[in-house]
N, CA, C and O of each residue as an XYZ file, in Angstrom:
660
protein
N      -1.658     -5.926     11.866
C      -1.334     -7.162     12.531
C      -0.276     -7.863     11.674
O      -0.258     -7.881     10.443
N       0.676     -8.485     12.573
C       1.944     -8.601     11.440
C       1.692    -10.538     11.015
O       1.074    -11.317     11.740
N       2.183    -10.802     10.050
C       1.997    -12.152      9.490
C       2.001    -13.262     10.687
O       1.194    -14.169     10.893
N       3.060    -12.928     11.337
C       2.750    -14.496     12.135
C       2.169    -14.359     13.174
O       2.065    -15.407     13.811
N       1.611    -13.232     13.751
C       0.217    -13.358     14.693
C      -1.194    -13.551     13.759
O      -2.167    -14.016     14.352
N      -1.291    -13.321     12.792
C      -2.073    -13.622     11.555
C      -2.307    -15.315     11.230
O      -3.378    -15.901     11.066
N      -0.854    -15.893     11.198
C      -1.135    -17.443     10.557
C      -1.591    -17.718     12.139
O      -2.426    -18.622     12.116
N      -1.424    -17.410     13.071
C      -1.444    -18.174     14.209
C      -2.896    -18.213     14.549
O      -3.516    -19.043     15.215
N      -3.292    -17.155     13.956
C      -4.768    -16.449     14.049
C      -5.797    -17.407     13.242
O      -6.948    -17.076     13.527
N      -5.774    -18.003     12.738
C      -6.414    -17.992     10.932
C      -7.642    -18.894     10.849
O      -8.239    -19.152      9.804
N      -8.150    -19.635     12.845
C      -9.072    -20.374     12.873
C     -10.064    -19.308     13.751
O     -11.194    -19.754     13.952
N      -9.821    -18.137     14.224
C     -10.120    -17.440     14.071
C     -10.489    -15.972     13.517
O     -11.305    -15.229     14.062
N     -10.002    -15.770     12.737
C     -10.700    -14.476     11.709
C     -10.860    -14.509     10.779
O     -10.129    -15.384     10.314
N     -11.687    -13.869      9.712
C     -11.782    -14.181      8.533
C     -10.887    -13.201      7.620
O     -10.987    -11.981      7.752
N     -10.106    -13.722      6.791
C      -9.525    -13.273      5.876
C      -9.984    -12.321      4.712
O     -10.275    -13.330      4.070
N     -10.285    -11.389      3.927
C     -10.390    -10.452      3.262
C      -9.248    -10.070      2.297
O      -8.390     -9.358      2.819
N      -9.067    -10.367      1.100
C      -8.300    -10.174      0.127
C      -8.722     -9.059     -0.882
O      -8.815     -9.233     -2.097
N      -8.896     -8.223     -0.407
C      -8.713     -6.796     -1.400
C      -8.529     -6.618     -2.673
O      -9.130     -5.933     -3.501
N      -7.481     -7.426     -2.748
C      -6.867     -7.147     -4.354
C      -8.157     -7.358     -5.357
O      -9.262     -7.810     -5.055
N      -7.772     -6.978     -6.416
C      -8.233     -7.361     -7.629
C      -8.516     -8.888     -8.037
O      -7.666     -9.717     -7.712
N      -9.529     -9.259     -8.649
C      -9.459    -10.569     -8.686
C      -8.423    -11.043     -9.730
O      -8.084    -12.196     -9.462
N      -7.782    -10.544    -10.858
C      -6.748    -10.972    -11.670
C      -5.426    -11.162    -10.648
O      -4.516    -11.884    -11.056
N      -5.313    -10.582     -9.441
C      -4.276    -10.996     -8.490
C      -4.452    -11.611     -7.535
O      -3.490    -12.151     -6.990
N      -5.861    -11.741     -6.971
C      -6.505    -12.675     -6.400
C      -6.024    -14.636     -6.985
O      -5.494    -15.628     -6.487
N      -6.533    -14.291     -8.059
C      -6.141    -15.771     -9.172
C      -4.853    -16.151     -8.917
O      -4.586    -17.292     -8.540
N      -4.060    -15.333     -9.081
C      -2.978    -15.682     -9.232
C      -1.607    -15.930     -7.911
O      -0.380    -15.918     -7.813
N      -2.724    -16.119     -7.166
C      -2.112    -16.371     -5.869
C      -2.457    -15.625     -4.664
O      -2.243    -14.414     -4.603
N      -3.089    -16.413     -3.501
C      -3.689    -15.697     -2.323
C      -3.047    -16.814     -1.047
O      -2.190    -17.686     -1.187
N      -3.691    -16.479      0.010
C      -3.408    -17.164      1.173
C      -4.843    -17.881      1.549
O      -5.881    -17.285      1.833
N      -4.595    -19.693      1.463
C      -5.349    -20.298      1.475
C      -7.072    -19.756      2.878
O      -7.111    -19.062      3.894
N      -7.581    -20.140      2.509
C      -8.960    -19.801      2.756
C      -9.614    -18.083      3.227
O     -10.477    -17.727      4.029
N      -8.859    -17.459      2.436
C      -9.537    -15.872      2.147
C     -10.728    -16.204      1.155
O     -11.110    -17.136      0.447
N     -11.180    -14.643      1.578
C     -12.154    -14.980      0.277
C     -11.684    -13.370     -0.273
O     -11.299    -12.464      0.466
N     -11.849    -13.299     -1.909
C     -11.754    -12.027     -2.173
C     -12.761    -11.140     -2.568
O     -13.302    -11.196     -3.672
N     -13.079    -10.163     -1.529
C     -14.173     -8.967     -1.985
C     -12.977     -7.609     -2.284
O     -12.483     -6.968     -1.356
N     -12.572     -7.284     -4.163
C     -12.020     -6.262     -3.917
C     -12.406     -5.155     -3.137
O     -13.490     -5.490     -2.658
N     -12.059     -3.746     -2.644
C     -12.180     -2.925     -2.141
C     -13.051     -2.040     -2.959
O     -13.745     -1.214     -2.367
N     -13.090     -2.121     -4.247
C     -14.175     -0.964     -4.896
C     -15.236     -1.811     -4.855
O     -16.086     -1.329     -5.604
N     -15.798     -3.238     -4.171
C     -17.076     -3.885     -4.362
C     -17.332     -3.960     -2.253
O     -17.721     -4.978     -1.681
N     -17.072     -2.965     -1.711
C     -17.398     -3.725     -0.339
C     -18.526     -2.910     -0.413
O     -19.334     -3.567      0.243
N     -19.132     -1.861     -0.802
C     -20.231     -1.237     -0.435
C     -21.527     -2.458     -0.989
O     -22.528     -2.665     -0.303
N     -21.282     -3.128     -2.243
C     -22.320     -3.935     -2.465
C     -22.424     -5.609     -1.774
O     -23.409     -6.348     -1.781
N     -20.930     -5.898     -1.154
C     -20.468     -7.441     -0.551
C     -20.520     -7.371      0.683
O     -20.478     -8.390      1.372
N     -20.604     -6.368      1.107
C     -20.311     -6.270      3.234
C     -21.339     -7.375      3.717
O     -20.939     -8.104      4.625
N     -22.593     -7.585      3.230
C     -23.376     -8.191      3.682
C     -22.500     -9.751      3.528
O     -23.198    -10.674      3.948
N     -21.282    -10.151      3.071
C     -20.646    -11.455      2.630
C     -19.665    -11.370      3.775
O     -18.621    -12.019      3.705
N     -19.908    -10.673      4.744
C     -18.543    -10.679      5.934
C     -19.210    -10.638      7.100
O     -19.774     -9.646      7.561
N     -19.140    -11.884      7.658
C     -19.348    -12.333      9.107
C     -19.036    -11.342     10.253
O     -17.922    -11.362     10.777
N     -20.167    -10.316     10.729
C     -19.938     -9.397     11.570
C     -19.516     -9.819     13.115
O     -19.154     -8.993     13.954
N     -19.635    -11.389     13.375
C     -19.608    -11.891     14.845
C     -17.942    -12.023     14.945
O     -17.377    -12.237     16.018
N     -17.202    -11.856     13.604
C     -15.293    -12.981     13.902
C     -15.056    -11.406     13.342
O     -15.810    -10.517     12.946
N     -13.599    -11.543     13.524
C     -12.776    -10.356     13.647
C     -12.314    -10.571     11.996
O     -12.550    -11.615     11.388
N     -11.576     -9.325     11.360
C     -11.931     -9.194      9.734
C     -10.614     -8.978     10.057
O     -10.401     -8.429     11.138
N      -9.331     -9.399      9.106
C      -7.944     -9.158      8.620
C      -8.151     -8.965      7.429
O      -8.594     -9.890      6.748
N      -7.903     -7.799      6.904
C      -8.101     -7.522      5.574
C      -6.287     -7.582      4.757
O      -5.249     -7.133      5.244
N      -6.491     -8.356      3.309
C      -5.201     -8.487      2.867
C      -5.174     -7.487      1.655
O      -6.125     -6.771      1.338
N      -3.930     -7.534      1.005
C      -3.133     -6.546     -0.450
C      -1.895     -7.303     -0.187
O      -1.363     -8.051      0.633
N      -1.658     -6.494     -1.737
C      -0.159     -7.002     -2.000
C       0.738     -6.481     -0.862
O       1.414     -7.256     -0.185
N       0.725     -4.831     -0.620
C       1.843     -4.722      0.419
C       0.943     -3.413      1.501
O       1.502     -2.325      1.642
N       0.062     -3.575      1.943
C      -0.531     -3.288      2.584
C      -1.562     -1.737      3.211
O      -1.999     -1.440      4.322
N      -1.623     -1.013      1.762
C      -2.190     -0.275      1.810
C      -3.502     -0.273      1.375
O      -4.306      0.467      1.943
N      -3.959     -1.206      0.173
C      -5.214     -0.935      0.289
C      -5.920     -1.504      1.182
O      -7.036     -1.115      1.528
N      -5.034     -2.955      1.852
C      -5.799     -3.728      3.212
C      -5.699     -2.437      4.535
O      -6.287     -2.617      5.601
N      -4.928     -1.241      4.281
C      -5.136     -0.604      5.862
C      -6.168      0.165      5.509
O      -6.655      0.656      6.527
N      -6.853      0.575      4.327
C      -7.806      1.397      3.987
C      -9.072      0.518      4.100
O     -10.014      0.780      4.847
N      -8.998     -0.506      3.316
C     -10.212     -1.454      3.484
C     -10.591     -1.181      5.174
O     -11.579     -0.541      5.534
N      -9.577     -1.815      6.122
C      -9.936     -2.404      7.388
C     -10.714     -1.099      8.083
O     -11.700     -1.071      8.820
N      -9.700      0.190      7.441
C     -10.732      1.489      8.242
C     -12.095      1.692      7.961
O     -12.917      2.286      8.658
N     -12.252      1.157      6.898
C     -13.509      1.293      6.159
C     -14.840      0.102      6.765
O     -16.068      0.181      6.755
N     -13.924     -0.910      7.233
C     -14.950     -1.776      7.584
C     -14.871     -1.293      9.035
O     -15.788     -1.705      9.747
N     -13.787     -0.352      9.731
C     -14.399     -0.206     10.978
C     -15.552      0.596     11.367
O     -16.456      0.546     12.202
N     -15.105      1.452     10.305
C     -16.218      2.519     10.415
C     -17.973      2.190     10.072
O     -18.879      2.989     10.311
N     -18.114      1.043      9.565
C     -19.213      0.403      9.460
C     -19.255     -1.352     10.639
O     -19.690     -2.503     10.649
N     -18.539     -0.470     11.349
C     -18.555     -1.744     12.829
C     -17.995     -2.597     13.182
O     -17.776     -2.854     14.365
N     -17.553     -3.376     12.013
C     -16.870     -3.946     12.057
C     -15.456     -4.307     12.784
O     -14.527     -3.523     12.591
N     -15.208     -5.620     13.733
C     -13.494     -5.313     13.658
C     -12.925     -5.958     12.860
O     -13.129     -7.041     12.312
N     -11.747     -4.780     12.805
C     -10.825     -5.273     11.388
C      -9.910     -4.369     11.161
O     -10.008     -3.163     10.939
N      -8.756     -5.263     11.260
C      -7.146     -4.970     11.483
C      -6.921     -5.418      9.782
O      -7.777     -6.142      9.274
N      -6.029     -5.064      9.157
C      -4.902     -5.033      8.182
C      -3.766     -6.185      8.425
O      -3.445     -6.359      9.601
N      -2.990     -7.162      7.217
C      -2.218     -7.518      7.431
C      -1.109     -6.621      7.267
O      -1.070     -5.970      6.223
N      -0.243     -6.483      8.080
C       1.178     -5.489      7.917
C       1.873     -6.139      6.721
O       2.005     -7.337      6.471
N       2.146     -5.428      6.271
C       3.255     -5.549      4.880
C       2.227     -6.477      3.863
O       2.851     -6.640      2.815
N       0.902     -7.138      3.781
C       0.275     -8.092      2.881
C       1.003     -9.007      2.639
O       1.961     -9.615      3.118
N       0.229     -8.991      1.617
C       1.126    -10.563      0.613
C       2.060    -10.917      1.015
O       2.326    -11.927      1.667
N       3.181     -9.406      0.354
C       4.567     -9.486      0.907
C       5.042    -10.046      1.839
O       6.046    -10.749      1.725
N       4.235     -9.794      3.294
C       5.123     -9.939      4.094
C       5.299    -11.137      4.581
O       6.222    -11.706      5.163
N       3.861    -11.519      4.113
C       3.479    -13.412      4.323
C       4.294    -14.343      4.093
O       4.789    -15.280      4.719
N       4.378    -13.624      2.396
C       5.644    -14.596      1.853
C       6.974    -14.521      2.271
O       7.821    -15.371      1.993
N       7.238    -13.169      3.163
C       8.597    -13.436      3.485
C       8.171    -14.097      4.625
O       9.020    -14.954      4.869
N       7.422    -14.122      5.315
C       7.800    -15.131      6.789
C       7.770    -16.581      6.522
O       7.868    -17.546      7.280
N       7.554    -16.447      4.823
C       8.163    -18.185      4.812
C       6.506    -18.643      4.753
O       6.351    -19.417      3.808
N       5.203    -18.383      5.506
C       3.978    -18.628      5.005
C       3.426    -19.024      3.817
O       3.862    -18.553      2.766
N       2.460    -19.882      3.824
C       2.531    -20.888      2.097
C       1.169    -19.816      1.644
O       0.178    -19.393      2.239
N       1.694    -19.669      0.367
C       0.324    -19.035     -0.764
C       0.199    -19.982     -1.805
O       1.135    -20.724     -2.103
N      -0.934    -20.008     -2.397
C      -1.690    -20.656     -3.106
C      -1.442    -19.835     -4.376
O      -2.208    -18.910     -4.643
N      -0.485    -20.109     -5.110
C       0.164    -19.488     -6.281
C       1.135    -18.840     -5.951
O       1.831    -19.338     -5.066
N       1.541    -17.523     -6.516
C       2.228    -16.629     -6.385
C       1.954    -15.124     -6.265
O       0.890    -14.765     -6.770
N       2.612    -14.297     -5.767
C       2.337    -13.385     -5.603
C       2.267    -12.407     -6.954
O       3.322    -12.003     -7.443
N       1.186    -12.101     -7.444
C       1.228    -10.878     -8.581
C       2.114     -9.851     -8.674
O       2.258     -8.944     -7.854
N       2.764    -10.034     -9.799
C       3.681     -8.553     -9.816
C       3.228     -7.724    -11.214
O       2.855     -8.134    -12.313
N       3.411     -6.508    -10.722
C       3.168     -5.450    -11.620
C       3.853     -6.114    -12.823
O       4.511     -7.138    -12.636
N       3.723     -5.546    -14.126
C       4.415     -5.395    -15.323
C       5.507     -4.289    -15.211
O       5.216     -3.129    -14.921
N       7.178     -4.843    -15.535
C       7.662     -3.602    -15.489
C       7.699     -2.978    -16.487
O       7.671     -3.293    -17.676
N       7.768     -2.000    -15.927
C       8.029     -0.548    -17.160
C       9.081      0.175    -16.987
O       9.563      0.679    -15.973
N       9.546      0.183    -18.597
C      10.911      0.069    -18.948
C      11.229      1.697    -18.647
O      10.508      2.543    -19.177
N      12.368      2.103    -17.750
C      12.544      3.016    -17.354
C      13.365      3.911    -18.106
O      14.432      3.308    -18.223
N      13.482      5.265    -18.813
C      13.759      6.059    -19.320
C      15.286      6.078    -18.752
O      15.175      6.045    -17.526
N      16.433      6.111    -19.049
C      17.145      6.703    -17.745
C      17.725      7.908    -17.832
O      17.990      8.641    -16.879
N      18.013      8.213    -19.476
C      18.371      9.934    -19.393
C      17.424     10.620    -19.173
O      17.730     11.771    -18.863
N      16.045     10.336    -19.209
C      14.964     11.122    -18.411
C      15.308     11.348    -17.149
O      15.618     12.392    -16.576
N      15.182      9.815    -16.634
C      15.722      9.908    -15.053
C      16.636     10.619    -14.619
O      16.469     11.362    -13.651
N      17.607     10.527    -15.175
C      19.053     11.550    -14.526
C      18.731     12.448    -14.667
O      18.746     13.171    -13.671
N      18.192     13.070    -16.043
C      17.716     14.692    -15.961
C      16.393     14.891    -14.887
O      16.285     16.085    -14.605
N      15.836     14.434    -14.524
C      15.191     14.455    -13.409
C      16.319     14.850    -12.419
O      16.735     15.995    -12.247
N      16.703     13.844    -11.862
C      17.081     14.014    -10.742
C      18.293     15.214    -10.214
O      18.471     15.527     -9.037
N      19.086     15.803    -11.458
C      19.589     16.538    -11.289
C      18.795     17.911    -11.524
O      19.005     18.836    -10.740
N      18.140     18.025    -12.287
C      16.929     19.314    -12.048
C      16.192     19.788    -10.509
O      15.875     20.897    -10.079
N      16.057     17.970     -9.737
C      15.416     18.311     -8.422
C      16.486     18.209     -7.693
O      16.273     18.822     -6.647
N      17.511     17.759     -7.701
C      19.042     18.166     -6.742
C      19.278     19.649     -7.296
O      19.800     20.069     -6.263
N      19.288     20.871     -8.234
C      19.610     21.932     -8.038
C      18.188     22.514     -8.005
O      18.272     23.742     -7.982
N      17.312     22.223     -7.998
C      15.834     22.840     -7.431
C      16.461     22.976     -5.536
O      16.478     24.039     -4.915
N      16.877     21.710     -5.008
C      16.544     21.525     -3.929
C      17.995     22.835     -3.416
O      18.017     23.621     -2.469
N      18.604     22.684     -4.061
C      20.369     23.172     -3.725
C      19.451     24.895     -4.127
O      19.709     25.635     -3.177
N      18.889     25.364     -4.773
C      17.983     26.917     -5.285
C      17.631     27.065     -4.066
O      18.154     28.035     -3.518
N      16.596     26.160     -3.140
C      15.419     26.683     -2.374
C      16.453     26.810     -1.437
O      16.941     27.930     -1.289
N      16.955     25.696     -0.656
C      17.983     25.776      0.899
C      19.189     26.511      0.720
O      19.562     26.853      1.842
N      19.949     26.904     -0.121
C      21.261     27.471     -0.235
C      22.081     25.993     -0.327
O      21.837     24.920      0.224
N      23.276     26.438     -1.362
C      24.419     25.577     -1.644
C      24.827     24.596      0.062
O      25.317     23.466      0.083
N      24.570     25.170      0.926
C      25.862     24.582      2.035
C      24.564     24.572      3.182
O      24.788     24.775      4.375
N      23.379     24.344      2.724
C      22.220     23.742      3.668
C      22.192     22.343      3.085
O      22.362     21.810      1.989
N      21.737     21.809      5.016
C      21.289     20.811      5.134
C      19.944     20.640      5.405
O      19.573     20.690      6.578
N      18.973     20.402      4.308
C      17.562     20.371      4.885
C      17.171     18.793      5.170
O      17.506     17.695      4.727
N      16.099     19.416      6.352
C      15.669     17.818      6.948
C      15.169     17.142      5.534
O      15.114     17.538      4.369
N      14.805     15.828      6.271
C      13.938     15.090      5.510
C      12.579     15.561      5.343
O      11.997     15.415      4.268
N      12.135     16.019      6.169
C      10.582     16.845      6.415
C      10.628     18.176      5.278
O       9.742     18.395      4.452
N      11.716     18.883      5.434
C      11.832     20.047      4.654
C      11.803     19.704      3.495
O      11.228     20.414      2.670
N      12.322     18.706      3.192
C      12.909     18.240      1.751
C      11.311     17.582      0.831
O      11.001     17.852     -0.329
N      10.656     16.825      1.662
C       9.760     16.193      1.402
C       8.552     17.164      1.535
O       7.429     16.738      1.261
N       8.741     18.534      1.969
C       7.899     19.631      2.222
C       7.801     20.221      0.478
O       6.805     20.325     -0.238
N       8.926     20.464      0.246
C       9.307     20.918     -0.917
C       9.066     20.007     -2.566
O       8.759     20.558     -3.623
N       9.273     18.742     -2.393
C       9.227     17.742     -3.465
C       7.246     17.890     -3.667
O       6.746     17.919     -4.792
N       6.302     17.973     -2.249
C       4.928     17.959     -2.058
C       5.119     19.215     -3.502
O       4.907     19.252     -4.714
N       5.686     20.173     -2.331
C       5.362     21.598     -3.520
C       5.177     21.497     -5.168
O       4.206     21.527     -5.924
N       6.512     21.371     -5.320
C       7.156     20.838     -6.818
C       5.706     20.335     -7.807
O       4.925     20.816     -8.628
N       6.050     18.735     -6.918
C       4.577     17.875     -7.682
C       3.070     18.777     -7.703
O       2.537     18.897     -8.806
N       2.677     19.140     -7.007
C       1.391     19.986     -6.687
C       1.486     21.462     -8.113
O       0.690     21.899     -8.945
N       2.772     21.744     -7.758
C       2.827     22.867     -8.493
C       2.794     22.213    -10.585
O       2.301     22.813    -11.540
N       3.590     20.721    -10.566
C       3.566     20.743    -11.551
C       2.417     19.829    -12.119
O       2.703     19.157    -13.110
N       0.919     19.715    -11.503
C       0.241     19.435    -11.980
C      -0.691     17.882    -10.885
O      -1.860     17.507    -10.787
N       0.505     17.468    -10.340
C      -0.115     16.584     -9.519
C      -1.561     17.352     -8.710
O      -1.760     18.566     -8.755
N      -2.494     16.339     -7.976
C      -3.265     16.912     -6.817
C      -2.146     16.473     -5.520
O      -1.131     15.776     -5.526
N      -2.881     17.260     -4.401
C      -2.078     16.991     -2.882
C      -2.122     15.242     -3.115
O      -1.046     14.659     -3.252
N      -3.547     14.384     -3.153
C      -3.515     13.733     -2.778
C      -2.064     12.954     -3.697
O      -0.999     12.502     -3.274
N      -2.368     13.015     -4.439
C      -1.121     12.410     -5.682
C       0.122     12.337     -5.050
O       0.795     11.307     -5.074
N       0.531     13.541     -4.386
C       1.946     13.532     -4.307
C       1.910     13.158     -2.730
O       2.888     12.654     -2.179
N       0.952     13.385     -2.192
C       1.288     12.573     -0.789
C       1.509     10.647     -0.951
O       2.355      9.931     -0.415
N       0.541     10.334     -1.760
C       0.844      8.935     -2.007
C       1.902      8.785     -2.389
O       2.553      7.994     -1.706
N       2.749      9.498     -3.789
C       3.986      9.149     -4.084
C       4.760      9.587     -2.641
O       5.444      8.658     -2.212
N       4.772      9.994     -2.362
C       5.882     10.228     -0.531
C       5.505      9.311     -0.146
O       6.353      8.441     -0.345
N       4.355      8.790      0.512
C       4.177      7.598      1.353
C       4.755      6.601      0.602
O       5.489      5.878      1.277
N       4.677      6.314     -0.561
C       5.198      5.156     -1.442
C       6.954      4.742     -1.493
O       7.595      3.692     -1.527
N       7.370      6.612     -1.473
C       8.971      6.697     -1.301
C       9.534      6.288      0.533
O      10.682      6.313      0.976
N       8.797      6.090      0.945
C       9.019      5.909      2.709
C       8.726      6.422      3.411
O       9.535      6.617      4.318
N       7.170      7.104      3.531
C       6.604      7.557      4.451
C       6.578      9.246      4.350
O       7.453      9.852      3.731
N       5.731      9.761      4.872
C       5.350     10.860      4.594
C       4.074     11.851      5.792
O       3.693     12.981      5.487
């Protein structure tokens, strides 16, 4: 459910904030309450089964996992699209700020040697003067990671994370 059918919503459903409570603190959307996602098996009994459940996150994956999770125990309950994020871009008021990761300081001759190792990995598998899809390509990067130690699930998240997968 995208943010501004959400604010429009907000005297009817109850809000669900996922996150962590250290990002919880530090800024949410006024009258959620936060049950992270690794505590709903012991809090479900804290969520009003009669009103419809919008579950929130920073950018909206652990709220689309939460919401499946509460459907599957009966609940209804939709996800905010994009979370936090997207709240705050529609201009919607939060009660602090939105938590951001710590960055981490990025290597970059790592990086380049990365990336040119998986540009002639990719140029090895298809031939010099192929064009592989995006599917093929992202078929292959699965491989790579899996092969170099990741699990499936690992490297499917990093794809979904890179734009879908």
């Amino acid at each position: 459910m995208d943010a501004q059918t959400v604010a429009g919503r907000l005297d009817q459903v109850q809000l669900v904030d996922v996150r962590y409570d250290s990002e919880w603190n530090v800024g949410h959307i006024e009258g959620s309450v936060n049950i992270p996602e690794e505590d709903f098996d012991a809090r479900v009994g804290e969520i009003d089964r009669s009103r419809p459940v919008v579950t929130v996150c920073r950018a909206g994956t652990r709220s689309a996992e939460a919401a499946e999770w509460l459907r599957g125990e009966g609940f209804d309950a939709e996800s905010l699209d994009g979370g936090m994020l997207a709240w705050k871009w529609a201009g919607l008021p939060i009660t602090g700020r939105i938590a951001e990761p710590e960055p981490n300081p990025i290597d970059m001759q790592a990086f380049h040697d990365e990336l040119i190792e998986i540009a002639l990995a990719v140029q090895a598998r298809f031939g010099a003067d192929a064009q592989p899809s995006e599917e093929e390509i992202r078929g292959f990067l699965r491989e790579r990671m899996i092969g170099e130690g990741k699990t499936p699930e690992e490297a499917d998240a990093f794809l979904a994370e890179m734009g879908g997968a």
